[in-house]
C-alpha positions, 0 to 999 in steps of 0.5 A: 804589856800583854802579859801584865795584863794576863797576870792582872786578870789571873789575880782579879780571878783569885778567892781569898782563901782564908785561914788556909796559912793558919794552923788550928790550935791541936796543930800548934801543939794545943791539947785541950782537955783529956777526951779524943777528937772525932775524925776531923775536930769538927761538928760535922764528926756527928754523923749527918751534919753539914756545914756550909758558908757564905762570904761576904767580903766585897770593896773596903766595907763589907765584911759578913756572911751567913753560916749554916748548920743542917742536923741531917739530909732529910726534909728536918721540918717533917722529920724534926730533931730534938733541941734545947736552948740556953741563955747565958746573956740574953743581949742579942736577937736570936729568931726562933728561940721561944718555940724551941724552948717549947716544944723541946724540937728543931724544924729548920737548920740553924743559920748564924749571920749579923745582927741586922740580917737576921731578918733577911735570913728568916726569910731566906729560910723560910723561903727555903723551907717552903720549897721543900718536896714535901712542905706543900701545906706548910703554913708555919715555920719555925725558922731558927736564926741567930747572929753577933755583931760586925758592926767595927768591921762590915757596913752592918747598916747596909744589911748586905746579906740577902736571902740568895746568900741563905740558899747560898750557904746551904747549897755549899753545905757539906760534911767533913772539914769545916772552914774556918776564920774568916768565913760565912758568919765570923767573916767580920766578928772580933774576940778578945780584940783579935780578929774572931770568926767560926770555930769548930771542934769536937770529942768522941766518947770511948765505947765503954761511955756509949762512943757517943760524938759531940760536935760544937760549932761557934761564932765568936764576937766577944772579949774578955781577958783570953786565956789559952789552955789555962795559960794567961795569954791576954795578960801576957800580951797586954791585951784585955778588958780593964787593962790600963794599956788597951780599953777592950770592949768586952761586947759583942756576943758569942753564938754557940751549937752544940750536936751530938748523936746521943740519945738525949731529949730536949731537957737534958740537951738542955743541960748539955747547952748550960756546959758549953758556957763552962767552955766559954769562960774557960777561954776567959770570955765573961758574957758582958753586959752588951754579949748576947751568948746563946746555945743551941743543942741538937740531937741527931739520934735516928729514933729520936726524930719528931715526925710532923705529922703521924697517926700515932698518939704515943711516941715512944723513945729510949733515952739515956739515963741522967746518970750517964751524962757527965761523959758529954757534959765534958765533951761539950766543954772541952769542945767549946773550949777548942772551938773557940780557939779554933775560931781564933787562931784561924782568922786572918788580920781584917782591914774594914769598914772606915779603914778599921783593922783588926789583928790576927792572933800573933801566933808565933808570940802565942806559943813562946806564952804557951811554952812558958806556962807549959801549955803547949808542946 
């Protein structure tokens, strides 16, 4: 009886860990477009990024969490970055947006939730921010937040994410490899009617192009009708939007950041941001009227950096050449592309909220569908 007992709290003891039985989509044999990975295929190959999650999954009706991208170590809000905004459909709540788009600069890092936490996020960033040694004075912040929609899944109404879980995921912010699946942000979210979640991938240049790193990070909560290295996988499965076997709901929103450590300001972030939609549809998302499908773009360049304060009145920079940006255009698109998958092939089947459930993948069909459009190794 003892040792039952023992056995019983050993196993109230373990964590999900979830997505680690789950190969990434390169590890399955996926080459998506023609331009090498960073050293991880994650947005964190762009040097000074960090990543980090808070879960949620609590009793039979809590599936969310909160997801944090941090463009560098130092304090961003006095040495900002610049940034840029794209809207491909503007049905959904992105916090921060308009000033970002004014002033072409973040001052915060970027925290993806769900759609009714978007307000205890802003004030857990705020909060955050404020705090900062430093941002003593402080007395208006910029605070970037963006969300989709859990609802099918997590008790949304209950609005479980609070601002400890902000400071939760930036403290385990960290560089190198990003979990993936259902983690942080994705922990509730569906796409393309299979279980969705974070996804992160990324491309390194060759040097003779600037050996410049993209890195893109997405939080996937869409439909539409998937398609896999150019493969018709959703039809194959008899899973799509307007089929006559499964009413898909094509709503739900895609959040999408897009870093590199390009010399690019805000106007042609902005430009980089507009690709990585190419990248969206070319996993078969179409932005229905209810997704609300938004980037974010950074750039993490050292001499690009805003202070908050300076005596100068001038600011002088070196930019790259509009000439030189077709190399990153594709890096954004082939890195959405696999993102996306990423977020797909690593989430895990998720029971919910009234029971709700949702598939994974099924992986092992996936790839017979791939060998057969060689698609796949």
């Amino acid at each position: 009886m003892r040792s039952v007992i023992i056995i019983l709290l050993l196993l109230g003891s373990v964590k999900p860990t979830w997505g680690q039985d789950r190969k990434r989509a390169r590890d399955c044999g996926i080459k998506i477009g023609i331009l090498p990975t960073g050293a991880h295929n994650a947005i964190t190959d762009v040097t000074g990024i960090k990543v980090g999650h808070a879960t949620l999954n609590q009793g039979e009706n809590i599936r969310t969490g909160i997801t944090a991208i941090i463009p560098h170590e130092g304090n961003i809000f006095q040495e900002k970055v610049p940034a840029a905004i794209y809207v491909g459909n503007g049905f959904g709540k992105l916090a921060g947006s308009t000033q970002v788009q004014e002033l072409g600069n973040l001052e915060t890092p970027i925290l993806l939730t769900n759609t009714l936490s978007v307000g205890s996020a802003l004030n857990g960033l705020v909060d955050y921010v404020l705090q900062l040694p430093g941002n003593e004075k402080v007395q208006s912040v910029n605070a970037l937040v963006g969300e989709t929609n859990d609802g099918f899944l997590n008790d949304i109404r209950g609005r479980h994410v609070t601002e400890k879980h902000v400071l939760e995921a930036i403290k385990n912010a960290k560089t190198g490899i990003v979990p993936e699946g259902n983690v942080g942000a994705g922990t509730g979210t569906v796409c393309f009617g299979f279980k969705g979640g974070i996804g992160t991938a990324s491309r390194k240049l060759p040097i003779d192009l600037g050996g410049y790193t993209v890195g893109v990070l997405v939080q996937t909560n869409f439909g539409g009708v998937l398609q896999i290295n150019g493969a018709p996988v959703g039809e194959e499965l008899k899973q799509f939007y307007l089929s006559q076997h499964v009413k898909d709901n094509p709503d739900g929103s895609c959040m999408i950041v897009v870093a590199t450590d390009a010399p690019v300001d805000a106007r042609n972030l902005e430009r980089m941001a507009k690709r990585a939609m190419l990248g969206l549809a070319k996993t078969g998302g179409i932005a229905a009227n209810g997704s609300g499908d938004y980037v974010v773009a950074f750039s993490t360049h050292s001499n690009l950096r805003i202070a908050h304060t300076s005596g100068n009145k001038m600011q002088t920079t070196t930019l790259l050449r509009n000439d030189e940006m077709s190399p990153l255009f594709m890096a954004v698109i082939e890195s959405t592309e696999e993102a996306i998958l990423n977020s797909l092939f690593k989430a895990e089947t998720t029971k919910g909220k009234n029971q709700n459930e949702v598939n994974a993948l099924p992986l092992e069909q996936i790839l017979k569908i791939l060998k057969k459009y060689n698609a796949a190794k």
